[in-house]
N, C-alpha and C positions, 0 to 999 in steps of 0.2 A: 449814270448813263444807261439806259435802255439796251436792251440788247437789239434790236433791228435799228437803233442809231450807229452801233459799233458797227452793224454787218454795211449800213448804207455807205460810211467814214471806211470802212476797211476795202470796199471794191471799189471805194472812188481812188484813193489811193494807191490799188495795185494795179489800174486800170489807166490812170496816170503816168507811174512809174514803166508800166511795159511798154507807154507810147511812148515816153521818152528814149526808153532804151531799144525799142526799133525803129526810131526814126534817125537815133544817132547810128544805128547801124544802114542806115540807109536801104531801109525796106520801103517801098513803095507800092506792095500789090495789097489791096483792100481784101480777100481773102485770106492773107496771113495776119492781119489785125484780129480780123472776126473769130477767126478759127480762134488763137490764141486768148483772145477777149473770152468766146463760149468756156472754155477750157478751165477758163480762172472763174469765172464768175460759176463754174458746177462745182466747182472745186469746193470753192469757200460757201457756197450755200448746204454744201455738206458739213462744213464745221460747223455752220451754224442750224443742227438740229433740232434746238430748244426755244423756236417759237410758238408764238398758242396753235391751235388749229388751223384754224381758218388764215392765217398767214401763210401757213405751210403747202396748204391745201394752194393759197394762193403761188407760193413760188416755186410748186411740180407745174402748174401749168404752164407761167413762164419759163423753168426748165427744157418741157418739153416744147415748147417754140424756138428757145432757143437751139435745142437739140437738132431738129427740125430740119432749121435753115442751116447747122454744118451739117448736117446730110445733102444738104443740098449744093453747098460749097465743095464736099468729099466728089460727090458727086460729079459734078463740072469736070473737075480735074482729073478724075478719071477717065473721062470722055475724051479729054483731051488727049491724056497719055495714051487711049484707044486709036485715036483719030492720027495719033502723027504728027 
């Protein structure tokens, strides 16, 4: 098996498992998915260092999109917590 097969198989899998386990815990705000979604999926594209270039090159860009939009989720919530 390839190794961007294992990374694709390894984030469908922990991305599965954390919906299940906060849904059973009864989370319901779309903020806390994403947050925790961005979180794992930087996580584990860090394990996975040893693609060719041009993949890599590809999944900083997606990184930083994803990065991005929890800035922009971080964000909100702080406004909020400003706001009252």
């Amino acid at each position: 098996m390839r190794i961007y097969n294992r990374y694709i198989i390894s984030l469908a899998l922990i991305l599965t498992l954390t919906t299940v386990i906060l849904a059973s815990f009864g989370h319901d705000s779309l903020d806390i998915y994403y947050t925790v979604y961005v979180i794992e999926a930087l996580a584990l594209t860090e394990l996975y260092v040893y693609f060719t270039p041009r993949a890599g090159r590809g999944l900083k860009v997606v990184s930083g999109i994803l990065f991005a939009g929890f800035m922009v989720v971080v964000g909100i919530a702080v406004a909020e917590v400003i706001r009252g």
